[in-house]
C-alpha positions as CSV (number, residue, x, y, z in Angstrom):
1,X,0.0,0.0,0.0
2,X,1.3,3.1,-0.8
3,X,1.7,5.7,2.0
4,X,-0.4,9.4,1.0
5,X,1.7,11.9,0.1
6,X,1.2,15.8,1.2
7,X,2.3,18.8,-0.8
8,X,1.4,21.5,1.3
9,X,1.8,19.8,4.9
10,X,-0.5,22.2,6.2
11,X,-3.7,19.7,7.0
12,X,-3.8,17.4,9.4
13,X,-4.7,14.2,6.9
14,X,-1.1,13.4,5.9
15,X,2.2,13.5,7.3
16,X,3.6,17.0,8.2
17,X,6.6,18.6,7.0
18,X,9.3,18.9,10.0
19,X,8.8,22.9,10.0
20,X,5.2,23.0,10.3
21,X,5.3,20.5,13.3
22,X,7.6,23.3,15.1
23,X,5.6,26.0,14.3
24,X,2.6,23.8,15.9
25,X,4.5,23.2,18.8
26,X,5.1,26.7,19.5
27,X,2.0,27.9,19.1
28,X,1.0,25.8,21.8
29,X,3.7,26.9,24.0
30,X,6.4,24.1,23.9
31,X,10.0,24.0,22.4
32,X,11.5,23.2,18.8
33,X,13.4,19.9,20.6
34,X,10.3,19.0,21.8
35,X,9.2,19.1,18.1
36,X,11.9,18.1,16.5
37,X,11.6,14.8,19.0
38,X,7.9,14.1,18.1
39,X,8.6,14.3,14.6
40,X,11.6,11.9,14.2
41,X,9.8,9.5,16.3
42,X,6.8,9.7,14.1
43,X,8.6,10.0,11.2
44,X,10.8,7.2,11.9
45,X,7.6,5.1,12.1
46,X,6.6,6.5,8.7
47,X,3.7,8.2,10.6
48,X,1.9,5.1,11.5
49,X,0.1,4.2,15.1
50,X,1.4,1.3,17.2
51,X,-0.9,-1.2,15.7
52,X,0.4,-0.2,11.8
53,X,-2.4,1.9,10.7
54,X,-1.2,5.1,9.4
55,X,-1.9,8.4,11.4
56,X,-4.8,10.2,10.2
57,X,-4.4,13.5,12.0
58,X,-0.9,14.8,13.3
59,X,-2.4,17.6,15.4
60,X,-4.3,15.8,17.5
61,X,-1.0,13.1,17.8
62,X,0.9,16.1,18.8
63,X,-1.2,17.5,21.2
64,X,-1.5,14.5,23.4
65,X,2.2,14.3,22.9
66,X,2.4,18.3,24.6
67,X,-0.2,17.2,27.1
């Protein structure tokens, strides 16, 4: 199966560029290491959950990640 890709980055549906995940995180008040973290992790798992379905929505991933 082919994994979606994203042009913009700027939805949530598909997996975010590196530089829109930082400016996410500090909007909400957190660091760039803290983003740069979440997204190598994520990344690194080609944006897919622990059970191998692929992430539909990054935000809400990376708010339960600030939280």
């Amino acid at each position: 199966m082919k994994q979606k890709q994203c042009s913009s980055g700027f939805g949530s549906q598909c997996p975010p560029d590196e530089t829109h995940v930082r400016v996410y995180f500090l909007q909400h008040g957190t660091t760039i290491e803290e983003a740069t973290e979440f997204f190598n992790k994520y990344n690194a798992k080609m944006w897919k959950n622990d059970q191998g379905a692929l992430i539909k929505n990054w935000k809400r991933l990376a708010w339960n990640w600030i939280w």
